[in-house]
VOGU-124450 format. One record per residue: z, x, y of N, C-alpha, C, O in turn. Coordinates in steps of 0.001 Angstrom, whole numbers, padded with zeros to 6 digits, always signed. Example, Ala and Ser with C-alpha at 12.3 -4.5 7.8 and 13.67 -1.06 7.14 Angstrom:
BEGIN
+007800+013190-005690+007800+012300-004500+007800+013200-003300+008465+014236-003319/+007080+012850-002250+007140+013670-001060+007870+012900+000030+008039+013409+001138/
***
This chain:
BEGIN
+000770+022864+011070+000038+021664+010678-001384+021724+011242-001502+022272+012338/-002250+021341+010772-003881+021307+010904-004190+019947+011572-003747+018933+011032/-004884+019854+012653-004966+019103+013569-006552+018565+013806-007044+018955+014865/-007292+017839+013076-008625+017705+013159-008961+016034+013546-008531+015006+013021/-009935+016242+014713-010740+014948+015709-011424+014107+014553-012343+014640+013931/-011056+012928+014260-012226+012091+013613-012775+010686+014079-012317+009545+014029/-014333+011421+014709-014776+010588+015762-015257+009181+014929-015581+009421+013767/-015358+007702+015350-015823+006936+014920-016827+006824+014117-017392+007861+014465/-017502+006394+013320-018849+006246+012765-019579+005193+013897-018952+004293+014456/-021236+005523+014159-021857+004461+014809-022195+003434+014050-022463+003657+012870/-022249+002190+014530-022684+000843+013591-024261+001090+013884-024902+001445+014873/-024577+000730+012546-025980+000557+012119-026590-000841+012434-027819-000847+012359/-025964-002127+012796-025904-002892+013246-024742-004284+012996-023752-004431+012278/-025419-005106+013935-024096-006218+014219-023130-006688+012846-021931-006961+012793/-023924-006666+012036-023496-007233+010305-022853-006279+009857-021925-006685+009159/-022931-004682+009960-022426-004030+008975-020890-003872+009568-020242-003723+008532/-020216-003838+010358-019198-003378+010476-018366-004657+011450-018560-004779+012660/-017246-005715+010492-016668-006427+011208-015609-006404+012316-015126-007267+013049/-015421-005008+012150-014697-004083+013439-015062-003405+014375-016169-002894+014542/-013860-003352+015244-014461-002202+016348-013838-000855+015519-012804-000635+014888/-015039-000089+015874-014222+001122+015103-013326+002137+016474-013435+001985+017690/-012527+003084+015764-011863+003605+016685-011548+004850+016298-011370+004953+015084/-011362+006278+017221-011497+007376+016595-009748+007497+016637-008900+006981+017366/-009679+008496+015414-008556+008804+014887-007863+010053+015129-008745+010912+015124/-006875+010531+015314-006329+011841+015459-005394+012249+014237-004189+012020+014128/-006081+012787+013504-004971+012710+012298-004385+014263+012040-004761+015346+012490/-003565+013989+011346-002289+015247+011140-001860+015121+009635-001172+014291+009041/-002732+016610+009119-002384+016712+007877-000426+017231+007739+000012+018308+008143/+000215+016387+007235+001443+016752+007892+001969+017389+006755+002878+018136+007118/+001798+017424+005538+002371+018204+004214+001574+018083+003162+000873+017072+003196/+001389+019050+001863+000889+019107+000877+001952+018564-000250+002957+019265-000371/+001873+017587-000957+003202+017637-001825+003027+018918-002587+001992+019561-002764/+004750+019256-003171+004678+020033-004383+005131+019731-005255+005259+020370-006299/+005525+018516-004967+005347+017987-006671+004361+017976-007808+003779+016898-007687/+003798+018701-008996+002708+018606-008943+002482+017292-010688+001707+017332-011643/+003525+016405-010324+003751+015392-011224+003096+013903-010456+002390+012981-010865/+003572+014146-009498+002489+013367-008292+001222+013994-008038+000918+015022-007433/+000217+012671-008965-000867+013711-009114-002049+012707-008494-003033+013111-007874/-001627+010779-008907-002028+010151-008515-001803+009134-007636-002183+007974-007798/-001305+009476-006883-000664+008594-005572-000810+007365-005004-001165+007208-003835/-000476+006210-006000-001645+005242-005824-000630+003680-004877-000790+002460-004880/+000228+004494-004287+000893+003563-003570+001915+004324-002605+002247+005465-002927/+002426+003760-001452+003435+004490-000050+004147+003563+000416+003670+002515+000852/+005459+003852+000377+006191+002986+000906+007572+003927+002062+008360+004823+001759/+007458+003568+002718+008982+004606+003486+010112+003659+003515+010121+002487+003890/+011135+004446+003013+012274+003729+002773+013635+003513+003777+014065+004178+004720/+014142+002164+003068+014297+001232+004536+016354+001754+004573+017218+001587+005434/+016375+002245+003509+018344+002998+003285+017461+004252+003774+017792+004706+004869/+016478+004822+003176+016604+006452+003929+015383+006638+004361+014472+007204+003757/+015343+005830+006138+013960+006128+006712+013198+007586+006583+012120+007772+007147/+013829+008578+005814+013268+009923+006537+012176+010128+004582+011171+010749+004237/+013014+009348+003986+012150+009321+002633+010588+008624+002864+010178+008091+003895/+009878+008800+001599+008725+008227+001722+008579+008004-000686+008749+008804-001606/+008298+006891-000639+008300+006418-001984+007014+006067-002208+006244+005428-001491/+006791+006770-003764+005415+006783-003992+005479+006327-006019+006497+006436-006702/+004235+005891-006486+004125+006174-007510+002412+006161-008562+001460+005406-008365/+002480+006808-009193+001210+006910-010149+000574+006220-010391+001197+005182-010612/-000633+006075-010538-001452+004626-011463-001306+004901-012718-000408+005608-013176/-002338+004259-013459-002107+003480-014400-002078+005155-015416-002794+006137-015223/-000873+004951-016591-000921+006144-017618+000847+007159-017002+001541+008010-017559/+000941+006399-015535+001547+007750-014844+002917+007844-015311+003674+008621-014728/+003472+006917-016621+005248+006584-016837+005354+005831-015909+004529+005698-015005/+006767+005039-016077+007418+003865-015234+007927+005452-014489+008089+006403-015255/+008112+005607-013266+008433+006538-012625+008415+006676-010854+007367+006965-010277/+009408+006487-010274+009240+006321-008788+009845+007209-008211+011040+007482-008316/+008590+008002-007195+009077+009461-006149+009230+009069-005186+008617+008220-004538/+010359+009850-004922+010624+009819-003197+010324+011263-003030+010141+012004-003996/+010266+011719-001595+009410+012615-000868+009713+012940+000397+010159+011901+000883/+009727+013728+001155+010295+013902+002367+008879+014579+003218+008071+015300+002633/+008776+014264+004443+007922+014270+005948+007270+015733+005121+006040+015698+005146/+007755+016834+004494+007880+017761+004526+006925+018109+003066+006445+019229+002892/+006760+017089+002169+006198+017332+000799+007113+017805-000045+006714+018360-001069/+008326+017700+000178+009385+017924-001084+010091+016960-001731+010609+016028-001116/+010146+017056-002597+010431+016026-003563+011820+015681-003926+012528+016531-004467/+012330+014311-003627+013369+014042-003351+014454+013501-004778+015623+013838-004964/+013806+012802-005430+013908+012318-006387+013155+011516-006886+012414+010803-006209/+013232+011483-008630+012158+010434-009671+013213+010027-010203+014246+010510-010666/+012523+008538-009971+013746+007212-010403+012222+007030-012074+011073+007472-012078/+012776+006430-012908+012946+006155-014083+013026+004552-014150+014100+004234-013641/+012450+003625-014497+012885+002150-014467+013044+001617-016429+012182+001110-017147/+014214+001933-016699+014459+001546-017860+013837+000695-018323+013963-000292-017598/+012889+000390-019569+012341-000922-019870+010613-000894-019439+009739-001047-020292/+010339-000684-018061+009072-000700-017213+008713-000119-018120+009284+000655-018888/+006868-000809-017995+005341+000160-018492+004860+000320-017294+005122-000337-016286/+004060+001318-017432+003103+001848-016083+002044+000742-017040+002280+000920-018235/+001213-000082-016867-000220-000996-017177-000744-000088-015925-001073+001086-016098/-000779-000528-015050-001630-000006-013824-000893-000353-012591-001418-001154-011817/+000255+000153-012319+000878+000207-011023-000147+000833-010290-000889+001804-010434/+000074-000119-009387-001177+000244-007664-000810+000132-006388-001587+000105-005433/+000688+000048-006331+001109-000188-004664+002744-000249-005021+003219-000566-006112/+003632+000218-003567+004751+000338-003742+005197-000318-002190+004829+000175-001124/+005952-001373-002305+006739-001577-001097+007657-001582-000652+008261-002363-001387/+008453-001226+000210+010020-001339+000834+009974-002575+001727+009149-002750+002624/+011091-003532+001331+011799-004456+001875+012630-004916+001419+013021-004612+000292/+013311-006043+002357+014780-006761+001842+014589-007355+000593+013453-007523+000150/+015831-007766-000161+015604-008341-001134+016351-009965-001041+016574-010499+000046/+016547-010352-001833+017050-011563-001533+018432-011756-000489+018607-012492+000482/+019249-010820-001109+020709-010895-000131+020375-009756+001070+021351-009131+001485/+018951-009424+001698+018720-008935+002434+019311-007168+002607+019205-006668+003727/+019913-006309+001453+019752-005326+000967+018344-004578+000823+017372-005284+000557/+018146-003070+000996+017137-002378+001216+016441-002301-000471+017158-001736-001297/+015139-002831-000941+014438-003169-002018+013165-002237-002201+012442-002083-001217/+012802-001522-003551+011496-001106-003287+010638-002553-004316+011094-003637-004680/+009653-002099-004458+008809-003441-005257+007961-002497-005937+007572-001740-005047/+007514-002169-006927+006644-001846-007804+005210-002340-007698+005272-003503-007298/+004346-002089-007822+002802-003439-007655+002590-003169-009317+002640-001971-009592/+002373-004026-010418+001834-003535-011580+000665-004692-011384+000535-005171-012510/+000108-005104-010835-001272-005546-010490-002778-005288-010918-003573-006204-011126/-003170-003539-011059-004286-003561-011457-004755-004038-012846-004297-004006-013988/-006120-004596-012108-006932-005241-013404-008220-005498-013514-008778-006596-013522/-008968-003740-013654-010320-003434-013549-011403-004567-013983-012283-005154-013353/-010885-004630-015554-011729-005441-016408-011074-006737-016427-011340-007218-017529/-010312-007590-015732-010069-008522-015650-009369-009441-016874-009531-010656-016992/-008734-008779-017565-007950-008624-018791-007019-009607-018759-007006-010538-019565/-005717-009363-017293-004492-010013-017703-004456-011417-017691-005082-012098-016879/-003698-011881-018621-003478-013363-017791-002469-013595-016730-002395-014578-015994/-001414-012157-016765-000682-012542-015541-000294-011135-015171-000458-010278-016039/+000358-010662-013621+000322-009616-013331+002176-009540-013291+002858-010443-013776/+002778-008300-012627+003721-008516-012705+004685-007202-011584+004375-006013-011659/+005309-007470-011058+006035-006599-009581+007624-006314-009882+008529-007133-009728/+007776-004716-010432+009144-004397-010542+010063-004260-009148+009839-003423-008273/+011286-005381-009113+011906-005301-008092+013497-004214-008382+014275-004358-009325/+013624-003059-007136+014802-002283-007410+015334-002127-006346+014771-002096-005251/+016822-001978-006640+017394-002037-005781+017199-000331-005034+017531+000621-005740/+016667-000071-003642+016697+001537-003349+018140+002198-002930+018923+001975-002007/+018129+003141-004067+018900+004062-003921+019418+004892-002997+018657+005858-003044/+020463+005177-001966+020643+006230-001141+020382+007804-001803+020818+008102-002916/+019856+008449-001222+019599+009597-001956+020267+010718-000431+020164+010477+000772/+020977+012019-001182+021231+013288-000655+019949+013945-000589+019418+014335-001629/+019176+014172+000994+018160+015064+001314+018326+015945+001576+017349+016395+002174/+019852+017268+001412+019891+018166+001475+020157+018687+000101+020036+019888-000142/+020627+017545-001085+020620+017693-002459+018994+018513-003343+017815+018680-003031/+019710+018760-004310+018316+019546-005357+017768+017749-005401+018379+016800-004910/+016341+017708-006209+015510+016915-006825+016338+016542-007529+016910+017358-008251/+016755+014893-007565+017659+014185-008807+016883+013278-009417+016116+012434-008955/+017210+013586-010618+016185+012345-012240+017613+011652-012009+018792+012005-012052/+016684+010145-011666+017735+008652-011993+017266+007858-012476+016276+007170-012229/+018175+007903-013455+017457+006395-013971+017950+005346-013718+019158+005270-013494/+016847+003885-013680+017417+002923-012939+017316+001596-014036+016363+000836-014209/+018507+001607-014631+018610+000577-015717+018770-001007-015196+018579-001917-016003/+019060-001235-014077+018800-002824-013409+017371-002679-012726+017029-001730-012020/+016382-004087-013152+015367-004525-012068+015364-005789-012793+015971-006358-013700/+014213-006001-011817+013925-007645-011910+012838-007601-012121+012291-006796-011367/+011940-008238-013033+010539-008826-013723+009945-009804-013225+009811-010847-013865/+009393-009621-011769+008323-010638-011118+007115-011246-011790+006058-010901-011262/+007010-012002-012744+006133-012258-013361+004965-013158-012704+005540-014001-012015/+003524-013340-012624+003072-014370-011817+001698-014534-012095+001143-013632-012721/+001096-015452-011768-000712-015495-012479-001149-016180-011006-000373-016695-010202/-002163-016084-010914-003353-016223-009824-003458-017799-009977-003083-018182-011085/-003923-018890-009039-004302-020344-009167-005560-020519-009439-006084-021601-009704/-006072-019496-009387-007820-019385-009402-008799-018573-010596-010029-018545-010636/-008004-018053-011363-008360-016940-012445-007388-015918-012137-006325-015907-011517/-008120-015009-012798-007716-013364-012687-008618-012175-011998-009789-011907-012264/-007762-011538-011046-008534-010665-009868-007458-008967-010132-006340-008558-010444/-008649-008586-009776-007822-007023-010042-007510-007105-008210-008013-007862-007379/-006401-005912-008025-006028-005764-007141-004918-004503-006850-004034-004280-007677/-005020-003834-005811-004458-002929-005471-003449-002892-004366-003075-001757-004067/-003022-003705-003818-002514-003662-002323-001340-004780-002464-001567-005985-002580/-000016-004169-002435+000869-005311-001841+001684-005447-000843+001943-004297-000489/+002414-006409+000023+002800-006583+001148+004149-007389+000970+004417-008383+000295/+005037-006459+001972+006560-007292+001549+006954-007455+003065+007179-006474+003774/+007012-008531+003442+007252-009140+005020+008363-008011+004727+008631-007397+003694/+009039-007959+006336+010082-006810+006553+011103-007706+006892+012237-007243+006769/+011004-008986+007327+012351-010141+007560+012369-010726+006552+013420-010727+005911/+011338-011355+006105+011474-012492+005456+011988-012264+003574+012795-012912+002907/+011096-011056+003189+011383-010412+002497+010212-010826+001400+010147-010201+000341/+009241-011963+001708+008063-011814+000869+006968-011511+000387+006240-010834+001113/+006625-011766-000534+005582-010512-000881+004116-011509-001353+003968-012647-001798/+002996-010138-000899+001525-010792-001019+000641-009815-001488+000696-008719-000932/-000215-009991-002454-000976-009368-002795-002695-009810-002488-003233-010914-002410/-003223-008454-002365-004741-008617-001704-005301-008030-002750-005049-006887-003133/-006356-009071-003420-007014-008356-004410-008770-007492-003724-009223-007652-002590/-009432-006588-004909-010348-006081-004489-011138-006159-005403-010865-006187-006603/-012310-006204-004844-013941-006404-005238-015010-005456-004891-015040-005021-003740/-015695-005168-005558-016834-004477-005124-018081-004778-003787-018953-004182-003155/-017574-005836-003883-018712-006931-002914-017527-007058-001603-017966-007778-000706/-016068-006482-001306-015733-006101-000066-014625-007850-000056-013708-008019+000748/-015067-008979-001198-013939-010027-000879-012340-009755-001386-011870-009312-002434/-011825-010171-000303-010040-009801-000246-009416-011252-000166-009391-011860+000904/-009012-011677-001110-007826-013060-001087-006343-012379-000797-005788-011373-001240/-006031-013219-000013-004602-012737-000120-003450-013824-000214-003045-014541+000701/-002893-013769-001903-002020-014417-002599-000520-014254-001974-000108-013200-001489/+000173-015371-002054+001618-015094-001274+002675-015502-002924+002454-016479-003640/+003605-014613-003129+004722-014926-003922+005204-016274-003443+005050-016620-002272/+005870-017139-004475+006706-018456-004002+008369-017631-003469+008858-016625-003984/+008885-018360-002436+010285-017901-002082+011128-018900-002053+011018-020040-001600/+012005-018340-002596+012471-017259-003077+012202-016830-004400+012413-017499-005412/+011720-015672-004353+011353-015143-006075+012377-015323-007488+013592-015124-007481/+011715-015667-008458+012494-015992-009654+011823-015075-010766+010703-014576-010873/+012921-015060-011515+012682-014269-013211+012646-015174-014056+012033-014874-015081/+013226-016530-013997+013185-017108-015587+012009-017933-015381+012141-019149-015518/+010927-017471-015085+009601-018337-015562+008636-017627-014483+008901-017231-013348/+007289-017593-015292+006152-017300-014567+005944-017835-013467+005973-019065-013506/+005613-017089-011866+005160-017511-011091+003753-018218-010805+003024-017996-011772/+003299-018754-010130+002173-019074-009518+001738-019228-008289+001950-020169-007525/+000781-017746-008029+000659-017480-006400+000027-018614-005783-000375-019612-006381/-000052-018332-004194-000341-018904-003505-001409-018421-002616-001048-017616-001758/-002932-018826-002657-003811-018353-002142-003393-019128-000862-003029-020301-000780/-003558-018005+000318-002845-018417+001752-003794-017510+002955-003483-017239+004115/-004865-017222+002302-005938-016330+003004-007040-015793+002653-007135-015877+001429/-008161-015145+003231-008815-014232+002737-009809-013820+004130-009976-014371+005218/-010362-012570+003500-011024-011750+004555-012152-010875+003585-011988-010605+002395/-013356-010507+004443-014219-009771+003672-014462-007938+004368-014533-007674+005569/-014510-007367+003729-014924-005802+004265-016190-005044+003728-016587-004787+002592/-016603-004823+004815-018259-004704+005092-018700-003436+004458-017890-002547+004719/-019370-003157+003956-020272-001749+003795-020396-000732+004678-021190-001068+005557/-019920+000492+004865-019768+001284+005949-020428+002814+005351-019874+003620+004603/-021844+002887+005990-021811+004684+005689-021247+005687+005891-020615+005598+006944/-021119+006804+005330-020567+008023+005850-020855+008373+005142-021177+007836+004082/-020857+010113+005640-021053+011152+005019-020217+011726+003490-018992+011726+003617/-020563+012045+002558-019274+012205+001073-018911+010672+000718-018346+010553-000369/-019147+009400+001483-018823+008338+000712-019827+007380+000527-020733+007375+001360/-019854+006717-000221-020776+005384-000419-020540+004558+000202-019371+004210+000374/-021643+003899+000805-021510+002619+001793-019969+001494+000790-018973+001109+001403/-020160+001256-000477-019458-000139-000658-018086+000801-001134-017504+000150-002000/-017448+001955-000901-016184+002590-000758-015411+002250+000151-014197+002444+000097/-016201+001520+001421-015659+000790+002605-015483-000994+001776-014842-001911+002291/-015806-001033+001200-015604-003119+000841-014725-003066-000169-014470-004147-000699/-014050-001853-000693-012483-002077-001264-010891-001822-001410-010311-000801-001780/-010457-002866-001069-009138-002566-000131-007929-001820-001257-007447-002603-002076/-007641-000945-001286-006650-000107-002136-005336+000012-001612-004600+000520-002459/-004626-000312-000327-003308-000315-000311-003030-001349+000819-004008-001942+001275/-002078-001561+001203-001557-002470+002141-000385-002469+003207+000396-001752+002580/+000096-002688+004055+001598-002686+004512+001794-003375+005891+001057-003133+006846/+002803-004222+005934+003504-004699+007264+003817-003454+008637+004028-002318+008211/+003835-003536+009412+004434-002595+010240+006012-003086+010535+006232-004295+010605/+006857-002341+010667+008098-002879+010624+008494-004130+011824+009651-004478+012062/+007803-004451+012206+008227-005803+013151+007394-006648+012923+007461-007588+013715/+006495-006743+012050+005542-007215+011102+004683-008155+012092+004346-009338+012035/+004530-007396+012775+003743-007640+014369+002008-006846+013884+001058-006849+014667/+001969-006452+012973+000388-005437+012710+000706-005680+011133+001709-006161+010606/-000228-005293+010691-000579-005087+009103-002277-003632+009183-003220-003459+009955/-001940-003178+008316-003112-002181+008325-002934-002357+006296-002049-002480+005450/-004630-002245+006409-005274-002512+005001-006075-001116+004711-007083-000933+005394/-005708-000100+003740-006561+001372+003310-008129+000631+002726-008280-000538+002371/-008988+001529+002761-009878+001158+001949-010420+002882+001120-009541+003741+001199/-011437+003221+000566-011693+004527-000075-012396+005335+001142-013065+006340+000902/-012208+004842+002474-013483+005330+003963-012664+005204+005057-012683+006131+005868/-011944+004258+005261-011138+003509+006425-010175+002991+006470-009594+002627+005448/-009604+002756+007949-008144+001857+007500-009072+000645+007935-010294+000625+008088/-008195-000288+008076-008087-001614+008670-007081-002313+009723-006114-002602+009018/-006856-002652+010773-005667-002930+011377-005838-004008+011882-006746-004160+012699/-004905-005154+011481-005031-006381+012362-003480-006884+012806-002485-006713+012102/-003493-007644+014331-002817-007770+014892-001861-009481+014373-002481-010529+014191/-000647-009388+014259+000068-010639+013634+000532-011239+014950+001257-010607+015718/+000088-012512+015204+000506-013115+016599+001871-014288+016058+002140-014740+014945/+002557-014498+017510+003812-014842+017191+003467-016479+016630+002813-017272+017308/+003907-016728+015583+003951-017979+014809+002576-017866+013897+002140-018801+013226/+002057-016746+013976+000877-017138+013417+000930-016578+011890+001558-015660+011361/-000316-017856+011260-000598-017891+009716-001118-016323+009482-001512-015552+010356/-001002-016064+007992-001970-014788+007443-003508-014870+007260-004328-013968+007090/-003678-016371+007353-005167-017409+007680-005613-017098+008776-006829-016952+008890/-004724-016905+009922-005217-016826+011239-005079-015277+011247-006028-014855+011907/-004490-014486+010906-004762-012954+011127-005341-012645+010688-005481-011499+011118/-006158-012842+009752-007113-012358+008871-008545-012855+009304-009612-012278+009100/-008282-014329+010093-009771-014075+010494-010352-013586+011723-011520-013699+012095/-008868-012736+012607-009368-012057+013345-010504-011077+013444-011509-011573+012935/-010641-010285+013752-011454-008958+013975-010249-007598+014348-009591-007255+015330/-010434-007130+012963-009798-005814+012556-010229-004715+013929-011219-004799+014656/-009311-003877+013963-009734-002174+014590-009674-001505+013092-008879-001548+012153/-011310-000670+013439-010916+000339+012202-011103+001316+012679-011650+001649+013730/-010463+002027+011603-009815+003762+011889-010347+004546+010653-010035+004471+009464/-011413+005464+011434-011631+006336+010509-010739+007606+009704-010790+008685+010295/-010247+007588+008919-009080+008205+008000-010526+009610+007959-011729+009616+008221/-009320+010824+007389-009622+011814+006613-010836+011915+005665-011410+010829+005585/-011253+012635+005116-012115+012121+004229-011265+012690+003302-010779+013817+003396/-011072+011819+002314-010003+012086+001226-011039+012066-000208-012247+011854-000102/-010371+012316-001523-011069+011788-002428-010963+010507-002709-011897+009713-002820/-009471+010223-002862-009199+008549-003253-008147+008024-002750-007112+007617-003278/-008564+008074-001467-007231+007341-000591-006514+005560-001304-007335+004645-001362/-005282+005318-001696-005041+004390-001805-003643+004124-001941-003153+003608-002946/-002979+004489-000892-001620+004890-000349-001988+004606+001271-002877+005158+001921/-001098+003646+001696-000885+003548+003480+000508+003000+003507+000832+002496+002432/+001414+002962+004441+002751+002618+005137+002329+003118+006527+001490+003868+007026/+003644+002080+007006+003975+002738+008767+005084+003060+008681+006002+002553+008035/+005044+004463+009735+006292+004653+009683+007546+003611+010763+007241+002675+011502/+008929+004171+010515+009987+003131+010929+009734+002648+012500+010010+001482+012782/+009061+003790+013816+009051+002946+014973+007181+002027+014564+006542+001408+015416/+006912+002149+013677+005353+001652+013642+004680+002060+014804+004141+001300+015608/+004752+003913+014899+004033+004736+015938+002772+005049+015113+001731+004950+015763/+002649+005376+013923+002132+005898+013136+001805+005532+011619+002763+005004+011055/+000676+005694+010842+000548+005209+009643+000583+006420+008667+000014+007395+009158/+001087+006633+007430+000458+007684+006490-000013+007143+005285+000270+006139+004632/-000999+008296+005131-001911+007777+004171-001983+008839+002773-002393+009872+003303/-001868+009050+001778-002316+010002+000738-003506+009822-000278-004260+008866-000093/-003680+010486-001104-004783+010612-002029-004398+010781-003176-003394+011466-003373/-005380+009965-004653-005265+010752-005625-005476+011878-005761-006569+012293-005376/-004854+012482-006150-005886+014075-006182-004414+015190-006310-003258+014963-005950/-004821+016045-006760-004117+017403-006675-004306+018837-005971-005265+019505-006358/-003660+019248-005194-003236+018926-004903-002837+018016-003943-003426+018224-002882/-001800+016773-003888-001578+015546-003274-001433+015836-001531-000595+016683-001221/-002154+015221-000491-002084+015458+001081-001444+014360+001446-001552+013306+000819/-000527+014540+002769+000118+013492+003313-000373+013575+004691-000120+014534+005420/-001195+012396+005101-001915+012508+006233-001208+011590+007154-000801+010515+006714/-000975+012008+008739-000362+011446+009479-001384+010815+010944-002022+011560+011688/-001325+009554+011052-002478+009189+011414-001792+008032+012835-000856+007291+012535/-002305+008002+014161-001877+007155+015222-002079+005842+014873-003222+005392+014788/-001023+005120+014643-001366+003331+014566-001804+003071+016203-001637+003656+017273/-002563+001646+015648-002983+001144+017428-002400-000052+017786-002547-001019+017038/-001603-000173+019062-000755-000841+019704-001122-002523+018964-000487-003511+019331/
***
């Protein structure tokens, strides 16, 4: 494994960077070989087989969900009978209603601001054999999260599935770095359109670096709880984001903390983050081919 220092960026001043930044030690830990995973536009590690890691395509990629192992081998592609890929952009693992191990689909993106409503495939996760060949399953039960915004329509990439509670939030993205973050009603329903719940928001600043554009830092592309849902870390196309969840506290009040950021890899199009199961560590991947699985220190 390839082992490379990535020292902080300096702030240019007090305004540009609402974090402390923090240097990173990252660990390119596998190349996938899948080479069907091409656009990696969501990470989830799974909560029946911690040693998996669940991923899936953006928009064009088939209804289609990979699992993956520490290792870049490919575990199995689930199939969701019925599902369109529109623009899946994030994948999460958590409980589901009867508190069973759940992945969540994000079908969320919405460049041009098109939909009138977005919509989150819920499945039940599969135990899978990791000493088994690559198995095609198809998965003829899910559930059709249907739901529209209280405020208009926002494209968005990033969703979040508490790890107790079992609910889910989406953070939309902007060019200008503003992040709302919408909460599902709970308990989730199928026979009628939802209507989120704006329950936050936070802004992300313009950040230079070298190979990226300052406003590659002001849009948030993936999301995830840490499993004691004590941290949350937010990807952007430059950086992570990490903010600390205090006990009883709102997503109002964590959000208007002050993030640690972590300078990531320089990737092409990072927009894939999870923690792993002790939340020692975050991984992150890229669109791109071939696909990198970067292994990166979460901060306490």
């Amino acid at each position: 494994m390839t082992r490379i220092l990535f020292a902080a960026l300096i702030l240019l001043s007090a305004t540009a960077a609402p974090a402390d930044d923090a240097p990173a030690e990252a660990t390119l830990a596998a190349t996938l070989s899948d080479p069907r995973i091409k656009e990696s536009s969501g990470l989830a590690l799974g909560r029946r087989n911690p040693a998996a890691f669940w991923t899936v395509n953006d928009s064009g990629g088939g209804p289609f969900v990979f699992a993956f192992d520490g290792k870049g081998r490919t575990l199995a592609r689930l199939e969701i009978t019925g599902a369109a890929n529109f623009d899946w952009e994030d994948i999460a693992s958590g409980p589901d209603e009867t508190g069973k191990p759940a992945l969540f689909v994000a079908d969320i993106g919405d460049n041009l601001l098109i939909r009138p409503e977005v919509q989150v495939y819920q499945i039940e996760e599969p135990a899978l054999d990791t000493a088994a060949a690559p198995a095609e399953l198809p998965v003829a039960k899910h559930r059709n999260l249907r739901a529209t915004y209280p405020d208009g329509r926002h494209n968005a990439e990033s969703l979040l599935c508490h790890p107790v509670t079992g609910r889910l939030f989406i953070i939309t993205k902007t060019n200008e770095g503003r992040c709302g973050v919408y909460a599902f009603p709970h308990p989730l329903r199928t026979d009628v359109i939802m209507t989120l719940e704006s329950v936050a928001a936070f802004t992300l600043q313009p950040e230079p670096r070298a190979g990226k554009r300052a406003v590659d830092n002001c849009m948030a592309t993936g999301a995830c709880f840490s499993p004691d849902a004590a941290r949350i870390v937010v990807s952007t196309y430059s950086s992570l984001y990490q903010w600390t969840v205090g006990p009883a506290q709102t997503l109002a009040q964590t959000f208007a903390q002050k993030p640690t950021r972590i300078v990531q890899p320089l990737l092409i199009q990072c927009e894939a983050v999870c923690f792993d199961p002790a939340g020692a560590h975050v991984w992150i991947t890229s669109e791109q081919l071939p696909t990198p699985l970067w292994q990166i220190p979460a901060r306490p």
